[in-house]
C-alpha positions in Angstrom: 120.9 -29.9 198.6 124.3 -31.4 197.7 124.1 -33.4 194.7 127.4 -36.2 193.6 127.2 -36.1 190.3 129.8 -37.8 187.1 130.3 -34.9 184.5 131.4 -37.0 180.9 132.1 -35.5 177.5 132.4 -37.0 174.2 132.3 -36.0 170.6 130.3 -37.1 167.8 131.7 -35.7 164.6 132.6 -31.8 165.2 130.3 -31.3 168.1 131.1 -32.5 171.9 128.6 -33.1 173.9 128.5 -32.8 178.0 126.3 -35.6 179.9 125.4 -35.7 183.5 124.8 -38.8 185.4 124.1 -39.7 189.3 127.3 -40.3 191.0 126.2 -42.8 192.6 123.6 -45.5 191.4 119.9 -44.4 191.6 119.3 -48.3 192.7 115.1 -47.9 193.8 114.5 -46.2 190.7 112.4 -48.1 187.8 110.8 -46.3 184.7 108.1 -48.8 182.5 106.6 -48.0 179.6 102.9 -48.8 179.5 102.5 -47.4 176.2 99.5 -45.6 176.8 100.9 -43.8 179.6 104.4 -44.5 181.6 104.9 -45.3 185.2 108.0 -44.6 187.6 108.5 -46.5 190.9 110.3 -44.7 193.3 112.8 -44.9 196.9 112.8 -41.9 199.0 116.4 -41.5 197.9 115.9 -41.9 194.1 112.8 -38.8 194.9 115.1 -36.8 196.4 118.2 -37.0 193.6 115.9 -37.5 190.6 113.9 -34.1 191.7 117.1 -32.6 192.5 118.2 -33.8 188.9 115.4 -31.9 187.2 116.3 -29.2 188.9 120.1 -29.7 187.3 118.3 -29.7 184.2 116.8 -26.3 184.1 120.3 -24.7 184.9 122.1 -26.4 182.4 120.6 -26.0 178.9 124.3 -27.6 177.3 124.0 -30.6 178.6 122.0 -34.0 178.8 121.6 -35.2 182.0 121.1 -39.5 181.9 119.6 -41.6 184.4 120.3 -45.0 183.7 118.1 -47.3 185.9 116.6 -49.7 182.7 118.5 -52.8 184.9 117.2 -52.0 188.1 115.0 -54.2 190.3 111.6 -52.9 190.8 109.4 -53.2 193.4 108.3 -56.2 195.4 104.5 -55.6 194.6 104.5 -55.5 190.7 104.4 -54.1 187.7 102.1 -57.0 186.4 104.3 -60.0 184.4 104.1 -59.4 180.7 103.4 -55.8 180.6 106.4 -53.8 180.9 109.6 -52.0 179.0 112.3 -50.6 181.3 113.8 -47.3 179.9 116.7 -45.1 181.3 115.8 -41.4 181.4 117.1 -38.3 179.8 116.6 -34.8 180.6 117.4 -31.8 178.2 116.6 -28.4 177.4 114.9 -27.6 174.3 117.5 -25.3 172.8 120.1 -28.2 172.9 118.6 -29.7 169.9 119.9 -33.0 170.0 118.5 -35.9 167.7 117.8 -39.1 170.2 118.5 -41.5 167.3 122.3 -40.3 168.1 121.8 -41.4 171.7 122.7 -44.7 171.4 126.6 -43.6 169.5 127.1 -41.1 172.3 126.3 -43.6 174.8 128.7 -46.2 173.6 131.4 -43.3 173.9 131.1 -42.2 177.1 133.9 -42.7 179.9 133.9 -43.0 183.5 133.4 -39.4 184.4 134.9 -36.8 186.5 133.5 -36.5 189.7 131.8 -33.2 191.0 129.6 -32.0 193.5 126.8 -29.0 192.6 124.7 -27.4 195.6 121.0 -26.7 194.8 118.0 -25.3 196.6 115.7 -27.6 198.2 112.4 -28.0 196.0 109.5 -25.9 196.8 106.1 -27.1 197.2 104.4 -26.2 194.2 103.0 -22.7 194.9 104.5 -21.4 192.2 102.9 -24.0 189.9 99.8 -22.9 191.4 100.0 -19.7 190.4 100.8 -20.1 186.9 97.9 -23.0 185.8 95.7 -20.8 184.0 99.1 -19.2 182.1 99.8 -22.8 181.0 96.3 -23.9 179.3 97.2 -20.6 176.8 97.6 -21.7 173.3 101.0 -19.4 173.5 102.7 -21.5 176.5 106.0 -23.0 175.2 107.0 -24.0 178.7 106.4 -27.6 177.9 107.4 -31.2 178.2 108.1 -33.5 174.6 109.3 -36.7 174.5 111.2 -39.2 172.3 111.7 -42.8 172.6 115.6 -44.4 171.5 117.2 -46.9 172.1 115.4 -47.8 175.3 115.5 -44.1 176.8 113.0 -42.0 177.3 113.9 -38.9 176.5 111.9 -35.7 178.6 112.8 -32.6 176.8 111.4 -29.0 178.0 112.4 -25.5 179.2 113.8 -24.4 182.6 110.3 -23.3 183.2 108.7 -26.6 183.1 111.7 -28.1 184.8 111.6 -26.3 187.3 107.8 -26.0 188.0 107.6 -29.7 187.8 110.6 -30.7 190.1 107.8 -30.6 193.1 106.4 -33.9 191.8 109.7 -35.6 193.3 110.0 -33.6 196.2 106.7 -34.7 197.2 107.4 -38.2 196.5 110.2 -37.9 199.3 108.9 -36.2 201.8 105.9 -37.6 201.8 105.6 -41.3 200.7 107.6 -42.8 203.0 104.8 -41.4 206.1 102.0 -42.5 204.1 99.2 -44.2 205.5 96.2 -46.2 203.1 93.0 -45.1 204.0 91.4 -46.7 201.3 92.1 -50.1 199.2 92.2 -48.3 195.7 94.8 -46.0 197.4 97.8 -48.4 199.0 100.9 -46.2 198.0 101.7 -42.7 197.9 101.8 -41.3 194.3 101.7 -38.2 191.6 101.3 -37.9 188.1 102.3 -35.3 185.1 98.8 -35.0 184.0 97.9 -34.1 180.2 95.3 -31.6 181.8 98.0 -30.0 184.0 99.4 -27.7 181.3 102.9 -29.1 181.1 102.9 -32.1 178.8 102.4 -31.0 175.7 102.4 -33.6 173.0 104.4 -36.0 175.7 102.3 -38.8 177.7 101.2 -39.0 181.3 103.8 -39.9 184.0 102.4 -41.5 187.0 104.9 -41.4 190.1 104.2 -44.2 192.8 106.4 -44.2 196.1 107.7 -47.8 197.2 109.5 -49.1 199.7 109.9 -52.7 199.1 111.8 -53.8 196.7 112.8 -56.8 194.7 116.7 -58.2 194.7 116.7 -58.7 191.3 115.9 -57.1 188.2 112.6 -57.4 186.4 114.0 -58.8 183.3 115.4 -61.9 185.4 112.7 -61.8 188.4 111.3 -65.2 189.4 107.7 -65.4 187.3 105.3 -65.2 189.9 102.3 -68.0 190.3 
């Protein structure tokens, strides 16, 4: 897969720090936080670039890699009114060691990017994942998610392990959300979800995934209230 991306650098005291956004606006993209527990609503084109994304994020341990989508419209069938936080998303490897309470400086420094294109392979499906499960649930596994929450991003910190072993979640999305067909009433949309049984989360919360493909014009913070 061919992914446009916008490669920006700025400094913050001594240190100067690469971040990584999408080229191109990941428009049907929304991230709320429940607090319990967080949700995502995704396009098929936000799956595909967001998986491809956290792919980008296991091979490049120097950088942050943002996805700012806190604006977005969400979908045309909810979240409920009232009970909701947008939050942009950042990926990072462990070993970078940046504080999130800097976030918010770095952002405000950050120029308009140079423009590059980076080739990556297409997701698999999981087999791998498979295969590990019982490796994860061992009280020595360090191939696991953390996050942080600053100034209104999430922040999903992890090794290239996890990164990559998880990146299936959005492949899956993609491929098959847009074919899906409801069987059942409790089960209307295509989804997936970073469990806190699955042996990759760590002290971070659940992540539940939901394809849509109906989508509001507007953002939730100014959407009509419904009656």
């Amino acid at each position: 897969m061919k992914l446009p991306i916008a490669i920006h650098q700025a400094r913050l005291g001594s240190t100067e720090f690469k971040v990584i956004r999408p080229a191109q606006p990941l428009a049907h993209a929304v991230l709320i936080d429940r607090d319990r527990h967080l949700d995502a609503y995704l396009g098929q084109d936000a799956a595909q670039r967001i998986g491809a994304l956290w792919q980008l994020a296991a091979s490049s341990p120097r950088s942050l890699i943002h996805l700012p989508i806190r604006g977005n419209a969400g979908p045309s069938h909810g979240p409920p009114e009232g009970d909701r936080r947008q939050l942009d998303l950042v990926l990072l490897h462990h070993s970078l060691q940046f504080a999130p309470s800097r976030w918010k400086e770095l952002r405000g420094r950050l120029g308009p990017g140079r423009p590059q294109t980076v080739t990556l392979p297409d997701p698999g499906r999981g087999d791998e994942a498979v295969e590990d499960y019982e490796a994860r649930h061992y009280r020595e596994n360090r191939d696991l998610f953390h996050q942080h929450l600053h100034a209104e991003t999430l922040f999903m910190t992890g090794s290239a392990k996890v990164f990559l072993d998880t990146a299936r979640h959005f492949s899956d999305i993609a491929r098959n959300g847009p074919g899906h067909i409801a069987t059942h009433s409790n089960y209307p949309h295509f989804c997936t979800t970073f469990h806190s049984n699955d042996g990759t989360l760590g002290t971070a919360r659940e992540l539940h995934i939901e394809y849509c493909d109906q989508w509001d014009p507007a953002p939730l913070g100014v959407r009509p209230r419904r009656r």
